[in-house]
NUMARTOR-38812 format. One record per residue (C-alpha): chain; x, y, z; residue in three letters. Coordinates in steps of 0.25 Angstrom, whole numbers. Layout:
// residues N
A:X:Y:Z:Ala
...
This chain:
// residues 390
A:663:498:491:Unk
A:669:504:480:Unk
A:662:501:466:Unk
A:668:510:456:Unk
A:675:498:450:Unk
A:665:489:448:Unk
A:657:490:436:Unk
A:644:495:437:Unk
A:633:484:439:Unk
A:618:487:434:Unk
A:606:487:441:Unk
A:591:485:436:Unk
A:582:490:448:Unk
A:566:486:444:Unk
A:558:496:451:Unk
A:560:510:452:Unk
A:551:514:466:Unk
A:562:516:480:Unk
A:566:502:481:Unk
A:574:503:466:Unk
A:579:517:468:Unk
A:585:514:483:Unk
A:593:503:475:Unk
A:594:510:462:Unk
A:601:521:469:Unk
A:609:513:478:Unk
A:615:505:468:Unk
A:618:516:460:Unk
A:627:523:471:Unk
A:634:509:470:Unk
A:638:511:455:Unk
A:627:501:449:Unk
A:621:507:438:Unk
A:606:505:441:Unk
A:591:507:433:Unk
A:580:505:439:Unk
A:567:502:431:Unk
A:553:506:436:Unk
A:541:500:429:Unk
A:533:512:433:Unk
A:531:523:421:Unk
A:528:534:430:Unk
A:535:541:442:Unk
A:534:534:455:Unk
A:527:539:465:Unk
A:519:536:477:Unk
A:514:550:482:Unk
A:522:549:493:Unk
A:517:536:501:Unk
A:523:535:515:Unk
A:536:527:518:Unk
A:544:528:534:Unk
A:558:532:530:Unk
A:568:520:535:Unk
A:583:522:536:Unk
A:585:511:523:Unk
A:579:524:515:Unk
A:588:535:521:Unk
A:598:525:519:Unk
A:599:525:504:Unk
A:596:541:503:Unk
A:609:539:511:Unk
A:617:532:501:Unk
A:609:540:489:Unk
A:615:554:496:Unk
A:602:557:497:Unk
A:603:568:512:Unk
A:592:561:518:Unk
A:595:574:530:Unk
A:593:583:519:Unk
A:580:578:511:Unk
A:567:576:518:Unk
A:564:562:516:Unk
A:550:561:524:Unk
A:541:566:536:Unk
A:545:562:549:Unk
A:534:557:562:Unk
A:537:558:574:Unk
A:527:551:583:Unk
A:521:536:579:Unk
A:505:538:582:Unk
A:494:528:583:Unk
A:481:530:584:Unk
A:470:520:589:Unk
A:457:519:580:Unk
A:449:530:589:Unk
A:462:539:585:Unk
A:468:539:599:Unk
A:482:538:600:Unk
A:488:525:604:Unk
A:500:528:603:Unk
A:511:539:600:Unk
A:526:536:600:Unk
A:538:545:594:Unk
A:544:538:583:Unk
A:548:547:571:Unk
A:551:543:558:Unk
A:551:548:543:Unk
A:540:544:533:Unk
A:543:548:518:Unk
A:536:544:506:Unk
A:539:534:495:Unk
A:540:546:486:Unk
A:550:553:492:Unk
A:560:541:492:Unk
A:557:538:477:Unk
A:560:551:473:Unk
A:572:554:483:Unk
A:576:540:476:Unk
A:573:542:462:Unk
A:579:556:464:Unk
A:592:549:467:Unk
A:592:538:454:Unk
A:589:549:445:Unk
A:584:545:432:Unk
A:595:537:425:Unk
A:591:523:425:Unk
A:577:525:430:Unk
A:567:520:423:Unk
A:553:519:421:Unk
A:544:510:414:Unk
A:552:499:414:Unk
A:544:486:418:Unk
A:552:474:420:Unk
A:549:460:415:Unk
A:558:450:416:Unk
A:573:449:423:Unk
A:585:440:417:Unk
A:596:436:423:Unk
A:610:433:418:Unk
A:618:426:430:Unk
A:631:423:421:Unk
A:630:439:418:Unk
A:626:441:432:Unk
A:615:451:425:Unk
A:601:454:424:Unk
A:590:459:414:Unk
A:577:464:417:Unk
A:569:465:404:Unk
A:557:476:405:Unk
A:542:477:398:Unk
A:547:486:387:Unk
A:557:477:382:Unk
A:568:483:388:Unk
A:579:474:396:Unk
A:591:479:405:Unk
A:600:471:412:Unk
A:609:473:423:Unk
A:620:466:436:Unk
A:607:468:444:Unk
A:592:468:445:Unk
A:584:474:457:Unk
A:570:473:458:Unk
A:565:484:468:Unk
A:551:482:460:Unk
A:541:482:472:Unk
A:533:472:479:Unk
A:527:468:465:Unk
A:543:468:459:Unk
A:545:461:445:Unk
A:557:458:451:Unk
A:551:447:460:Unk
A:542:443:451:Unk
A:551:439:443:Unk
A:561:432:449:Unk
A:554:428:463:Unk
A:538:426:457:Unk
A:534:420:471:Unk
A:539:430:480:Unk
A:523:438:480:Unk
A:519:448:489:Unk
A:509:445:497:Unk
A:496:452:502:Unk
A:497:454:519:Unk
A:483:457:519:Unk
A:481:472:520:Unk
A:482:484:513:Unk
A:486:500:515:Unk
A:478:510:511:Unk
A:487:523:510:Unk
A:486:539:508:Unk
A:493:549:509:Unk
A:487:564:511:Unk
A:493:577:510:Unk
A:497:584:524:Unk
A:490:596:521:Unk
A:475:587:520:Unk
A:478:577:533:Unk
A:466:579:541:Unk
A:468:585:555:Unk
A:466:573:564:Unk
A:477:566:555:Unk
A:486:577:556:Unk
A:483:579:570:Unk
A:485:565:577:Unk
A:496:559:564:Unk
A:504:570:557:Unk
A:518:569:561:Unk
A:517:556:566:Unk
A:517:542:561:Unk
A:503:536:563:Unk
A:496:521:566:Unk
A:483:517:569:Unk
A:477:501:569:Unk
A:464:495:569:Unk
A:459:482:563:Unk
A:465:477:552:Unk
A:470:493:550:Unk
A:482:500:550:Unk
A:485:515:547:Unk
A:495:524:547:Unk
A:501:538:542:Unk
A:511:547:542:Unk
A:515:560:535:Unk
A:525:558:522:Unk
A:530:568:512:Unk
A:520:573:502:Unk
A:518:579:488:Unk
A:533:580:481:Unk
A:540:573:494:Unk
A:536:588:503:Unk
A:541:583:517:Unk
A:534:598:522:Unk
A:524:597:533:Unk
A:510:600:526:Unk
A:514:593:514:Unk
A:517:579:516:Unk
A:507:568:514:Unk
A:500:559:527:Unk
A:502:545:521:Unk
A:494:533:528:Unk
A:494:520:528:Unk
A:481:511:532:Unk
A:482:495:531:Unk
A:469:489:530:Unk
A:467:473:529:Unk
A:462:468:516:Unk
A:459:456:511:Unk
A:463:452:495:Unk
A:449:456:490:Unk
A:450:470:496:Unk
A:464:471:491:Unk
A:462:467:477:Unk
A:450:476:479:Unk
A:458:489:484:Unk
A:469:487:473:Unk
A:462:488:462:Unk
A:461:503:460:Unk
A:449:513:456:Unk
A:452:510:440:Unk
A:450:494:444:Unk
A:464:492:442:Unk
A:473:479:450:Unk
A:482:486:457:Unk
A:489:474:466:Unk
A:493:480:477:Unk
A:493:494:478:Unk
A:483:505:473:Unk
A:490:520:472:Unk
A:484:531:475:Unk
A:472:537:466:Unk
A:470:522:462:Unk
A:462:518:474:Unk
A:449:513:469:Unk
A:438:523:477:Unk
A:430:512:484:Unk
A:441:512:495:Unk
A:442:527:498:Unk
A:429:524:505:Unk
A:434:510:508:Unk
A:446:519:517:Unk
A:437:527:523:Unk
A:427:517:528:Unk
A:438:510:534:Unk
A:445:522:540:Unk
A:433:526:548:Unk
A:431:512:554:Unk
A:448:510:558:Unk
A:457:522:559:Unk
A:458:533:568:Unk
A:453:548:564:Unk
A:466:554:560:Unk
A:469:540:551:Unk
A:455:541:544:Unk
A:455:555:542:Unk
A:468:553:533:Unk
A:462:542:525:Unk
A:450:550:522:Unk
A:458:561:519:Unk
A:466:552:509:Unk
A:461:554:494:Unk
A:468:545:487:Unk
A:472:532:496:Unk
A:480:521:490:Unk
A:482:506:493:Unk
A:492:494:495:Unk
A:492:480:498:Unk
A:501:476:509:Unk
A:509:463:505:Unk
A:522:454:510:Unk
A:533:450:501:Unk
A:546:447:507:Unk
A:556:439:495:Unk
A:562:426:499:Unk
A:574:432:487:Unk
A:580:445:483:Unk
A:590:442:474:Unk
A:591:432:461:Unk
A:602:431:453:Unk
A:605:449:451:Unk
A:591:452:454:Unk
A:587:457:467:Unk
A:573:463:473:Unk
A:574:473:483:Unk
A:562:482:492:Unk
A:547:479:488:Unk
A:551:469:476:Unk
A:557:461:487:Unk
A:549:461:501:Unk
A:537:469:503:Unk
A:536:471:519:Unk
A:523:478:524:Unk
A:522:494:525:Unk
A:522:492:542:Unk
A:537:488:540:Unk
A:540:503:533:Unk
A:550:496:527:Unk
A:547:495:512:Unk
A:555:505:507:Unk
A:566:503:518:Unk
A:568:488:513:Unk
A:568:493:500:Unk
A:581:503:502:Unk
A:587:492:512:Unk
A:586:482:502:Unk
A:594:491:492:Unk
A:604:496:504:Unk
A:608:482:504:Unk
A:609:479:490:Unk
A:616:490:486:Unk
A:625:488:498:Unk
A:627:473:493:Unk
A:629:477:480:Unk
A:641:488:483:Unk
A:647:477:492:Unk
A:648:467:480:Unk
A:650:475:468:Unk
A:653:463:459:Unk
A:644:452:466:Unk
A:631:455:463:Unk
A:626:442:466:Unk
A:633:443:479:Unk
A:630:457:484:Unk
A:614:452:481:Unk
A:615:438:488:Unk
A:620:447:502:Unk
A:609:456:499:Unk
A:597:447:497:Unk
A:596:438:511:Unk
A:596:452:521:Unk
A:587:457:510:Unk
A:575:446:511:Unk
A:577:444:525:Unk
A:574:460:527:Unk
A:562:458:519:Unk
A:557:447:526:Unk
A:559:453:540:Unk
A:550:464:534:Unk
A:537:454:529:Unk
A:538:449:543:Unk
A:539:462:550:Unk
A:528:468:540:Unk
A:519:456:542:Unk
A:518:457:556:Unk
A:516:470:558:Unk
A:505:472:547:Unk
A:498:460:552:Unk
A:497:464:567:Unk
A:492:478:562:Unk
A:482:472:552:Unk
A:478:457:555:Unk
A:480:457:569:Unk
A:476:471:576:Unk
A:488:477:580:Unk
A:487:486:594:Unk
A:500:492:591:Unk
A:502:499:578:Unk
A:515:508:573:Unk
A:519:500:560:Unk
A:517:506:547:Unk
């Protein structure tokens, strides 16, 4: 459609991590004027922790002009491996995919913003709403206030956002947690390289569920010998060993997840102990082999509402679905797709491109708990023979 015409309508966009630069970006190819406000200080980063590429993804490098035929955007597998306890395999089918890491996205993302309108250190505190000026103003800790057409929170599963407006839509705790790593190429142990590098790797065993795969390392390096191993190991914990577990090596609360440096040392052995009893030898020679190991609570959200008046919540900040899904960053890029999509379609009925948006939007999200739940609780609660989820 074309929008030269049409005046151009501001964005605020809460959160600065993938879900608000996939719709920071897309609405800026739309004509919005768009800023995006990232409570954060410091530079994002996540060292690389592992994400399957899905075609939502590619779809938005798409439309950002970003070749994804020309720009190495992960580390392919071939073969899905599983491996019982003993380290046998039970089964090995050929089923390739890409895995990429959450750092190459943001910065591929953050490449493409650029730094007009991107700012840091912006906390946001309260929201206002003007429906006879169909406008919005989002006032910030440091006194600050900006106001625009438009107000997206992509603010994570603990958005502001949603606190905000929806206080009783809360995340809730499923009941286990991962342990994660990640480990340079060039350290992997030999049994790990051996039976797992190249492929995407599994194994079960009671109230456990691991697996790895190879993901770009140090400064996004997609060559072989220097990407990273990244594993995932769910563990069943009740709320005492959680509470336990978040609260890192300087004795601070961390919520729900612990990054990595902050674990507290007590469950470096913890991991050990636990790997030796449950997981097959090339698994618990990569956890050994893991120095600094990190932590997150796995928790369900999926919003009974999106959309208030020209404010609108979209990936984390609106449902979380479990990690076994792969869909967490997907559902983020999706949920912009469609916005931006609805907004281009209605350039002068905000209100209405948002009420076509929001029902596919919480259904998707819904879907997703449900698919989540079951899966992570057959493979955690219930001692799943088959394994292959992530």
């Amino acid at each position: 459609m074309d929008t030269k015409h049409t005046p151009a309508r501001r964005a605020l966009v809460i959160g600065g991590s993938l879900g608000g630069l996939f719709i920071g970006n897309l609405l800026r190819r739309i004509g919005w004027q768009v800023d995006i406000y990232e409570r954060s200080p410091h530079a994002l980063d996540s060292r690389g922790g592992g994400i399957v590429l899905q075609p939502e993804v590619i779809e938005v490098f798409r439309r950002l002009g970003i070749d994804a035929g020309e720009v190495e955007l992960g580390v392919a597998s071939r073969y899905r491996t599983v491996l019982e306890p003993d380290g046998t395999v039970r089964s090995r089918r050929f089923a390739p995919q890409m895995q990429t890491s959450w750092s190459l996205i943001y910065s591929r993302l953050r490449a493409a913003f650029g730094e007009a309108g991107y700012q840091q250190g912006r906390t946001l505190v309260g929201i206002e709403q003007d429906a006879a000026a169909g406008t919005v103003t989002a006032r910030f800790a440091d006194g600050s206030v900006e106001t625009g057409d438009l107000l997206i929170g992509a603010d994570g599963g603990n958005s502001t956002v949603r606190q905000q407006i929806w206080p009783e839509a809360r995340p809730s705790y499923a009941g286990y947690l991962a342990w994660r790593g990640l480990v340079p190429e060039s350290r992997m142990p030999e049994s790990t390289r051996q039976m797992l590098a190249g492929d995407f790797g599994f194994a079960n065993n009671r109230g456990s569920h691991i697996l790895g795969y190879l993901v770009p390392g140090e400064h996004n390096d997609t060559r072989p010998g220097h990407r990273f191993y990244n594993w995932v190991w769910y563990r069943v914990a009740d709320a005492r060993m959680l509470a336990a577990v978040m609260t890192d090596r300087n004795g601070k609360a961390r919520g729900y997840s612990v990054p990595e440096g902050l674990l507290d040392e007590r469950w470096l052995a913890h991991l050990q102990q636990d790997a030796e009893a449950l997981l097959p030898e090339p698994f618990r020679a990569i956890v050994a082999a893991t120095e600094q190991p990190f932590a997150q609570a796995i928790r369900d959200l999926a919003s009974e509402h999106m959309v208030s008046g020209r404010i609108a919540i979209l990936g984390d900040a609106g449902s979380i679905p479990r990690p076994h899904t792969a869909a967490s960053t997907s559902k983020a890029a999706a949920n912009a797709l469609a916005l931006a999509d609805a907004l281009q379609s209605a350039p002068a009925d905000i209100a209405a491109a948002l009420a076509r948006w929001e029902p596919a939007q919480v259904a998707y999200g819904k879907a997703l708990r449900r698919q989540g739940t079951e899966t992570g609780n057959l493979l955690l609660f219930h001692g799943a023979a088959t394994a292959g989820a992530v």
